[in-house]
C-alpha positions in Angstrom: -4.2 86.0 23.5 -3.3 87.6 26.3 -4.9 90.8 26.0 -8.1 88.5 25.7 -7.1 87.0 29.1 -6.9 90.4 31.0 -10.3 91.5 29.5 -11.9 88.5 29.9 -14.7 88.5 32.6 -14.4 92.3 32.9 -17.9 94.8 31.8 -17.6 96.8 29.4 -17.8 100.2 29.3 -21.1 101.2 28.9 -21.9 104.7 29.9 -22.1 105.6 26.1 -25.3 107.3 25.5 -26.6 105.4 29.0 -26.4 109.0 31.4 -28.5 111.7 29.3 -28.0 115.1 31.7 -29.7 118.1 29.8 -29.7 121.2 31.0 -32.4 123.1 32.8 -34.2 126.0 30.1 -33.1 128.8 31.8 -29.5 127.9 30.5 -28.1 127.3 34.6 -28.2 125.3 37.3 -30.8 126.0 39.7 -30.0 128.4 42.1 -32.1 126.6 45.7 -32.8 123.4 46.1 -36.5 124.2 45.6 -35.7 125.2 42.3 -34.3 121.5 41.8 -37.0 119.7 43.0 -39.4 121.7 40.6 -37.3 121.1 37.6 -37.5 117.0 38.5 -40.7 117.0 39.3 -41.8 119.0 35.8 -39.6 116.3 34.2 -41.0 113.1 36.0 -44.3 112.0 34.1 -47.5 111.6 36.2 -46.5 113.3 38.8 -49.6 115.5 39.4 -48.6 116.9 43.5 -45.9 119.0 43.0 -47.2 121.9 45.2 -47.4 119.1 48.2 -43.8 118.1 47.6 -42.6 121.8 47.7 -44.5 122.2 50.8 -42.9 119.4 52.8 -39.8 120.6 51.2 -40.2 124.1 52.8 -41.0 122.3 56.1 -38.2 120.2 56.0 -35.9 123.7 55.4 -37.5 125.4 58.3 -37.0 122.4 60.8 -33.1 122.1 59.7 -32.2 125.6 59.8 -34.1 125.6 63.7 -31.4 122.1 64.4 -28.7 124.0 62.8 -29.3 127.2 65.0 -29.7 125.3 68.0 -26.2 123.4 66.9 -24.4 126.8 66.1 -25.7 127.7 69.9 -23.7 124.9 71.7 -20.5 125.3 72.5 -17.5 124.0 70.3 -16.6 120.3 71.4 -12.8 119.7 73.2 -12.3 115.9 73.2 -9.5 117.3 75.8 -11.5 119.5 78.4 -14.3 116.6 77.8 -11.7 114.1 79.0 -10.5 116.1 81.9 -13.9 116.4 83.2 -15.0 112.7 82.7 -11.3 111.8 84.3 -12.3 114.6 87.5 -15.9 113.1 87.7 -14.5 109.6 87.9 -12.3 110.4 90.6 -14.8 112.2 92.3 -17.7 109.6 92.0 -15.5 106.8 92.7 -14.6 108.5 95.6 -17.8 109.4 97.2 -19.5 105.9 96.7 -16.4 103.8 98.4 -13.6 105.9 99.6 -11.4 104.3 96.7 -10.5 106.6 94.3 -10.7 103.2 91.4 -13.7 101.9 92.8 -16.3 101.4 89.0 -18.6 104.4 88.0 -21.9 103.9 85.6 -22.0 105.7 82.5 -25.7 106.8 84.0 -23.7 108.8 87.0 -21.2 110.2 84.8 -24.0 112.0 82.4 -26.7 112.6 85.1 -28.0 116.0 85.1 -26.0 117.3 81.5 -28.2 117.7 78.4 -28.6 114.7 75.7 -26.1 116.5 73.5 -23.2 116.2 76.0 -23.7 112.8 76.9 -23.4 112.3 73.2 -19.9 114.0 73.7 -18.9 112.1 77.2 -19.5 109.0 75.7 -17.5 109.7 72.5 -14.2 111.6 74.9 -14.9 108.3 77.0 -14.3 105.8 74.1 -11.1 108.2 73.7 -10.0 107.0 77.1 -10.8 103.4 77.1 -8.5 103.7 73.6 -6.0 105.4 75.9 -6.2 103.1 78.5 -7.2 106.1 81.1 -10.6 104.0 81.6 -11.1 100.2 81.6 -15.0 98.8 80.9 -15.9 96.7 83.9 -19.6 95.8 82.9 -21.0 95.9 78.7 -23.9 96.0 76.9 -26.8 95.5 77.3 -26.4 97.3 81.0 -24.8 101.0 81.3 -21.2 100.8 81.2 -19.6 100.6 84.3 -15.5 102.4 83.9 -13.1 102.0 86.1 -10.2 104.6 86.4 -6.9 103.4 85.7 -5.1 106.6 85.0 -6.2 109.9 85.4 -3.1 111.3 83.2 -4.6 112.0 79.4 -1.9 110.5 77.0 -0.9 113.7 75.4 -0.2 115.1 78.9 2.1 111.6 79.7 3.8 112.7 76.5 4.2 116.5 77.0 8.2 116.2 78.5 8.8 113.0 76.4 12.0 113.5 74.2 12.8 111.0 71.7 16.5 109.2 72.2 17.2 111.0 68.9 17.0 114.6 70.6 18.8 114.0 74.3 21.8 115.6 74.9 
């Protein structure tokens, strides 16, 4: 009885005979992803526009490998040298609108002038510094963000000299 009560209410194993995988005629996997897309198409009935399908597939390759060029171009992404800057621009905007060196700055000053891609990356390094509690959100959604600098010491910097109690002398 209890063996019935542990499989009771559970599927059962059905994958006998359900997943039927044969393998392409030339004996191999296909060797591009054209190659796979010919073999399902030959294998899907009424499916008359193969050659259209390819096409957009070529398309398709040529516009990634133009992203993933432009992508390889960029430089690598630092969350650290991304922090320092958003930490220097802080001080420096905060400074210039009111003299006070905590006084809020909008996400929109922080990223004027830098391409899409970076602002991508500021806004990413500064969700690392609201989490580190370098930054503190004075205005949400659905406005820009408006930071406010608390600390402009990143966290792994604060912990650079830190010893544990286990390791002082």
């Amino acid at each position: 009885k209890k063996e019935e009560e542990e499989g009771e209410g559970l599927p059962e194993n059905n994958f006998e005979g359900d997943y039927n995988y044969e393998v392409p005629e030339g004996g191999g996997d296909p060797e591009t992803l054209e190659d796979l897309v010919r073999e399902h198409l030959a294998a899907e009935p009424g499916f008359v526009n193969e050659e259209g399908e390819v096409m957009e597939l070529r398309e398709w390759n040529g516009f990634m490998k133009d992203q993933l060029a432009v992508h390889d171009s960029r430089p690598a992404f630092d969350m650290h040298s991304c922090c320092r800057e958003i930490l220097a621009k802080m001080e420096d905007l905060s400074l210039q609108s009111s003299g006070k060196r905590d006084f809020p700055v909008s996400f929109l000053d922080l990223t004027s002038g830098v391409e899409p891609y970076q602002a991508c990356r500021m806004f990413v390094a500064s969700l690392h510094l609201l989490n580190t509690e370098n930054l503190e959100v004075k205005q949400e959604f659905p406005d820009p963000p408006l930071y406010k600098l608390i600390s402009s010491n990143l966290a792994e910097e604060k912990l650079e000299g830190y010893l544990a109690p286990s390791q002082l002398p």
